[in-house]
C-alpha positions in Angstrom: -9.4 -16.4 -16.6 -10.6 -12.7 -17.6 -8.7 -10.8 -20.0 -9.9 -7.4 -19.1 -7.5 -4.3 -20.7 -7.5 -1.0 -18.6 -6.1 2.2 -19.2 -3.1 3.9 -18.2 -5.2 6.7 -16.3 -7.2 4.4 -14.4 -3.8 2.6 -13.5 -2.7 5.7 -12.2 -5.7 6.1 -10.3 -5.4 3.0 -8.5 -1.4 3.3 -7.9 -2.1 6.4 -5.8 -4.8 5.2 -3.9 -2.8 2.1 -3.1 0.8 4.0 -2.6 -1.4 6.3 0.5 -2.9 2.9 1.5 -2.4 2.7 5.4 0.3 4.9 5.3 -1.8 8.3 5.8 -2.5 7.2 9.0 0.4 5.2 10.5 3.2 6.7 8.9 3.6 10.2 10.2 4.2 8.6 14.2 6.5 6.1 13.0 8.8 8.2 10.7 8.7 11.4 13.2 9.5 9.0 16.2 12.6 8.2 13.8 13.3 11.6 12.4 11.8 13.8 14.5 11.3 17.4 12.9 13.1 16.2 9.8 10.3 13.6 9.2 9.5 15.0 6.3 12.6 15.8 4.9 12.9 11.7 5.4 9.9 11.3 3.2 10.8 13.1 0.1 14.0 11.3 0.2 12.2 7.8 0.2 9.9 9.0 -2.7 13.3 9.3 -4.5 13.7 5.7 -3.6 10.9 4.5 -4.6 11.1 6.1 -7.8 14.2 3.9 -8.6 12.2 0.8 -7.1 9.3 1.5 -9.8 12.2 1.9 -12.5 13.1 -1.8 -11.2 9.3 -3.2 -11.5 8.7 -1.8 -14.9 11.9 -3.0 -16.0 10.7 -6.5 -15.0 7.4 -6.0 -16.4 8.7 -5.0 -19.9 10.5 -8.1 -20.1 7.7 -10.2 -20.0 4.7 -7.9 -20.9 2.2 -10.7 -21.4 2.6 -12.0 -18.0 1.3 -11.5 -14.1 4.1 -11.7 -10.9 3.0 -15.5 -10.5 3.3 -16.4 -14.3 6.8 -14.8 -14.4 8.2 -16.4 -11.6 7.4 -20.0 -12.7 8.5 -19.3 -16.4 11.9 -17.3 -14.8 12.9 -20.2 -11.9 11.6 -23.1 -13.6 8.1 -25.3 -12.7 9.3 -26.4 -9.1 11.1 -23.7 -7.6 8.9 -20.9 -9.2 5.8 -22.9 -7.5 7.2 -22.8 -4.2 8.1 -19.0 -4.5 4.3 -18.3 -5.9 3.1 -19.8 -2.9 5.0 -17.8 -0.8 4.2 -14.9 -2.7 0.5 -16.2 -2.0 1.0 -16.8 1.6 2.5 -13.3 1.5 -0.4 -11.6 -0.1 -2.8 -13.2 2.2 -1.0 -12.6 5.7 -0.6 -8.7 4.6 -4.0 -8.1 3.6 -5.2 -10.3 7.3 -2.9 -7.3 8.6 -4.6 -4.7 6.8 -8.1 -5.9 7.5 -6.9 -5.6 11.1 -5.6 -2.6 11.2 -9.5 -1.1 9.9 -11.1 -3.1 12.9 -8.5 -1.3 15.6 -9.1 1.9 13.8 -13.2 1.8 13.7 -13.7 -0.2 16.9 -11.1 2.1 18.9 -11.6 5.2 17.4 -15.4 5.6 15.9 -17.5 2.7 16.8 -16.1 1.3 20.6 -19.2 -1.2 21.3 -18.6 -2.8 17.9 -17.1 -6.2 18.0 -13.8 -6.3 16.0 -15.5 -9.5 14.2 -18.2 -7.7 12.6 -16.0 -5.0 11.1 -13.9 -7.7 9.8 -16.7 -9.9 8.4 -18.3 -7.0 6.4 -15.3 -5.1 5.2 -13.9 -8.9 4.2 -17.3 -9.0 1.9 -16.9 -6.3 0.2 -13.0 -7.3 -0.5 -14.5 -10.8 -2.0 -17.5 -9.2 -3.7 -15.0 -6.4 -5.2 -12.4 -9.5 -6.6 -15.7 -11.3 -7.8 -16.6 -8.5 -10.0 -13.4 -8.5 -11.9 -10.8 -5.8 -11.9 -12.7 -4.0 -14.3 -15.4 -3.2 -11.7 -12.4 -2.1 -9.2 -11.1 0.5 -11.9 -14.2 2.1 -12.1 -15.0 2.1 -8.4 -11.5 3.7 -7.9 -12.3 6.1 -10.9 -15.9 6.7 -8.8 -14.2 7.1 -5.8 -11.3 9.2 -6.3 -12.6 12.6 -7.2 -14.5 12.1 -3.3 -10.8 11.4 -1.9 -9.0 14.2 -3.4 -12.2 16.8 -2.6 -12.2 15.3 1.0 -8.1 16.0 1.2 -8.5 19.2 -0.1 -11.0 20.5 2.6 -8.5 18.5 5.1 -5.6 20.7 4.1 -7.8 23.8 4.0 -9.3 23.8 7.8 -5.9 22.6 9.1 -3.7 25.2 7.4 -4.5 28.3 9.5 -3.3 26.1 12.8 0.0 25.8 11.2 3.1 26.6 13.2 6.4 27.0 11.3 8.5 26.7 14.9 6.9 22.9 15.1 9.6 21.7 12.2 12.5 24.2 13.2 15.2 23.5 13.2 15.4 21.7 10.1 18.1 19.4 9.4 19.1 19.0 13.0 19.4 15.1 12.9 21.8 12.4 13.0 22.4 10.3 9.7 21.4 7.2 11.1 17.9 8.0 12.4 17.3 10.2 9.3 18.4 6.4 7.6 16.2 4.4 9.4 13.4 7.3 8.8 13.9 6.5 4.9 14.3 2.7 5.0 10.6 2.9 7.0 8.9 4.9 4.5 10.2 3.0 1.4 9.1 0.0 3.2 5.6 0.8 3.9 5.0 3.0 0.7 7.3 2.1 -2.2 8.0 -1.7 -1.7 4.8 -3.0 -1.4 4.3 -1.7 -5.3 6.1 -5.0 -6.5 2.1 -6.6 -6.3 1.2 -3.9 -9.4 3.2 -6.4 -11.6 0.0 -9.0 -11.6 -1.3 -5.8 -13.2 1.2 -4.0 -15.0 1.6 -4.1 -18.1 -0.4 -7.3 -18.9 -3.7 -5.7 -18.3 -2.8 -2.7 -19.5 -3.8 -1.3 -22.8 -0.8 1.2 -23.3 2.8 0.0 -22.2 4.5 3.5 -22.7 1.6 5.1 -21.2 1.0 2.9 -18.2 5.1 3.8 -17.0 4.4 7.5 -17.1 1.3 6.5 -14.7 3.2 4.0 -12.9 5.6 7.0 -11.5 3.2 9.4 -11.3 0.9 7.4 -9.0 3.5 6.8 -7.0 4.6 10.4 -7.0 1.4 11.9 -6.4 0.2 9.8 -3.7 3.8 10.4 -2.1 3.8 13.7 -2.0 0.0 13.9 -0.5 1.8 11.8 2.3 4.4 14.0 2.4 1.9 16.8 3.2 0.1 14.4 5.8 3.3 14.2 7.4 4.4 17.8 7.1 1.2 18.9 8.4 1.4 16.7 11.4 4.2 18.6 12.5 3.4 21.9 11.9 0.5 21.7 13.8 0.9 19.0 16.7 4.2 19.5 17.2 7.2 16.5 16.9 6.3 15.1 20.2 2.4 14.8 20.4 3.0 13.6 16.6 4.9 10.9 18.2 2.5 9.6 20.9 -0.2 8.9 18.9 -1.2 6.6 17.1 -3.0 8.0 14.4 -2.0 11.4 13.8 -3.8 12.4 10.8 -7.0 11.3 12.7 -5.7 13.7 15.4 -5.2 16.5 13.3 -8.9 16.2 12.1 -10.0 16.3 15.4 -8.6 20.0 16.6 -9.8 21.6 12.8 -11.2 24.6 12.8 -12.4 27.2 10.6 -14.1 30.4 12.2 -15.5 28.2 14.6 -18.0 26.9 11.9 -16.3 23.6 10.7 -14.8 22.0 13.8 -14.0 17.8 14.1 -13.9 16.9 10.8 -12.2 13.4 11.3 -14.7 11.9 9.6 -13.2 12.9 6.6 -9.9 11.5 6.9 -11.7 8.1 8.4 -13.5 8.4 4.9 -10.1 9.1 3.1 -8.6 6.3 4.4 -11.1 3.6 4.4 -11.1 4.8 0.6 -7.2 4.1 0.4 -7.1 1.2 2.1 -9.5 -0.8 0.4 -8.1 -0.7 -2.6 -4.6 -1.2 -1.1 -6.7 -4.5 0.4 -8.1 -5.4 -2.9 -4.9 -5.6 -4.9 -3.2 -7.6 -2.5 -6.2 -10.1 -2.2 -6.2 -9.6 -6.3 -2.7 -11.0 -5.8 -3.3 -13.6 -3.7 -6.7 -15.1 -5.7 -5.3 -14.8 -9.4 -2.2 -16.0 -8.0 -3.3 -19.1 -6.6 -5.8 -20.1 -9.5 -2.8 -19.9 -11.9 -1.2 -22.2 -9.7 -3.7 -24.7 -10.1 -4.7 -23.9 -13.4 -8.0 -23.0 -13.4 -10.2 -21.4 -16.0 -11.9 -19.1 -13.8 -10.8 -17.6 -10.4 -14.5 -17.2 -9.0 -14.8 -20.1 -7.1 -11.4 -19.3 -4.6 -13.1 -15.9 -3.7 -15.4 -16.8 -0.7 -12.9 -20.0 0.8 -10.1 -17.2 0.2 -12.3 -14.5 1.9 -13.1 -16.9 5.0 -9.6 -17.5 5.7 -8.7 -14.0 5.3 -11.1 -13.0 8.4 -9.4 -15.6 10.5 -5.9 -14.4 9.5 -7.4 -10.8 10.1 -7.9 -11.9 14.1 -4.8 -13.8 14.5 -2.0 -12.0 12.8 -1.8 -9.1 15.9 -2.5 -10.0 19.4 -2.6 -6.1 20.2 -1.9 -3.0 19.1 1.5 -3.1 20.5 2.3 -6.2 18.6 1.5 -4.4 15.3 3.1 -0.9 16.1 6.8 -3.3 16.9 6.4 -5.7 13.9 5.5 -2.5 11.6 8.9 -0.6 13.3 11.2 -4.1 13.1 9.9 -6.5 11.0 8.1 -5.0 8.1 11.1 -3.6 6.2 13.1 -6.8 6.0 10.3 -8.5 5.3 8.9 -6.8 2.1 12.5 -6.1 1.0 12.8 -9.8 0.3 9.5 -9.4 -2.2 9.6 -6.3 -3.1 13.5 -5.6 -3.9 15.5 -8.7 -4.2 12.6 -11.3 -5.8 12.4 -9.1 -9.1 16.5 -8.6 -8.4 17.2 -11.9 -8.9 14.5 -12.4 -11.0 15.8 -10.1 -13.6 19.3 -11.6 -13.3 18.2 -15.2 -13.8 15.8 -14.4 -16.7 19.3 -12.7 -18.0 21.5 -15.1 -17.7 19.1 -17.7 -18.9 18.7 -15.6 -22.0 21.8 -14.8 -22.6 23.2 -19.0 -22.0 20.0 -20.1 -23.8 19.0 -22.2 -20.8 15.2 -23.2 -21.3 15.6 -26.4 -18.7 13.3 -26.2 -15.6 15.5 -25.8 -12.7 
């Protein structure tokens, strides 16, 4: 297996690419359907969250800094149990970056490119995912480092042609909501943003070259990209009001489409298809990372290569089955999701941190 070191900078790099992810275009309709005008209001509060659930990985990354997610778990719960919960971890991985992959063929094939079969978008954005993990995660650092000064120039010029549409009445008046929407509105935020950071420990800190340096990045990716979402969100509202927000499905891509500046620079939503196909890819990449280094510890091999192109083939079929239809995705993503990661990405490294205490503090060794 490689042993490739990276730097805290470039960790940081790829936390807020990941932590914006999907999220810049899905989440400002889900969280204002919750919150309404207070949507982002909602969104600061989950950064806050998240910060806490970061505190919590990094915690459980410190105490076993020479280890990935899948090597903790099987040295924490023993060579039986911890096997079973890598696999689901695996099984995890997989399913969520099937989801991911189909959530770029709805996007292109509804939005940009109709006559395209949903296959072929899958099939090629699925080779560059296996080509990326074949590479190492040395070559996906410096394709995020490439990438990233693109993303942020791109969001800039977003921000800059949307701005004079801005309409302070759209989020007025603010803090006119009910505690339990404004809860939900949280819970669904933390779920698609901060939760699904618990895959950074097959990263953090084991290929990282500075441990004190990779937590500063750690919550200042996170912060970073949370607050560009927060803007995302906030512009949303200020310039398509709560309710058109609400009805569609992508509203970022909707607020590219009405830009104007002077009437010179008008439908710009290339750019934020650019910006997310940018975020998302990594997003994709890690959780694929997860789910091939994962499954080669398992097994013990020497190198992960050979699971990328078997992996990659049953990650386009997953892509095509794991939605029926748009509607299917938009209710899982509203009811399911949040339960669903909470049991990874909040009470795995819970218990894991209480087991690998007790166990220290008993001196119990045994295999469960």
């Amino acid at each position: 297996m490689d042993n490739i070191k990276i730097s805290s900078r470039q960790f940081l790099i790829l936390v807020i690419l990941y932590t914006i992810g999907t999220a810049i275009l899905i989440i400002p309709s889900s969280i204002t359907q919750e919150a309404r005008q207070d949507a982002w209001i909602a969104a600061i509060i989950g950064i806050g969250f998240g910060l806490l659930l970061v505190m919590l990985y990094i915690a459980l990354g410190n105490m076993f800094p020479n280890m990935t997610l899948i090597e903790m778990v099987e040295h924490i719960l023993g060579k039986w149990v911890g096997k079973i919960v890598s696999i689901a971890l695996i099984c995890f991985a997989l399913t969520t970056s099937g989801e991911l992959l189909y959530f770029i063929g709805e996007f292109i094939t509804t939005q940009m490119m109709t006559e395209t079969p949903i296959e072929a978008i899958h099939i090629l954005f699925a080779f560059i995912v296996v080509m990326g993990i074949r590479y190492g995660l040395e070559t996906i650092i410096r394709s995020a480092e490439l990438l990233f000064p693109w993303f942020i120039f791109l969001f800039i010029i977003l921000v800059v042609l949307i701005a004079p549409q801005i309409e302070v009445e759209n989020i007025q008046p603010v803090l006119d909501i009910q505690l339990k929407p404004l809860i939900r509105a949280i819970l669904l935020f933390t779920g698609v943003v901060a939760l699904p950071l618990f895959v950074f420990l097959m990263i953090f800190p084991v290929s990282i070259n500075k441990s004190k340096q990779a937590k500063k990045a750690f919550f200042l990716g996170f912060s970073i990209g949370g607050m560009l979402l927060v803007i995302i969100i906030a512009l949303s509202l200020l310039v398509l009001g709560v309710e058109t927000t609400i009805r569609q499905v992508y509203p970022s891509y909707a607020l590219a489409k009405i830009a104007n500046l002077a009437n010179f620079m008008q439908r710009i939503e290339a750019i934020v298809a650019f910006i997310w196909i940018i975020t998302i890819y990594f997003r994709v990449l890690v959780y694929f990372y997860l789910t091939v280094i994962g499954l080669a510890q398992i097994l013990n091999l020497k190198s992960y290569r050979p699971l990328t192109l078997p992996l990659g083939m049953i990650l386009v079929n997953v892509s095509l089955i794991v939605h029926p239809n748009t509607a299917h995705s938009i209710e899982y993503n509203l009811k399911t999701w949040v339960p669903y990661i909470s049991i990874y990405g909040l009470f795995l490294p819970l218990l894991l941190i209480v087991i690998a205490k007790i166990r220290k503090k008993t001196g119990k060794n045994q295999n469960f």
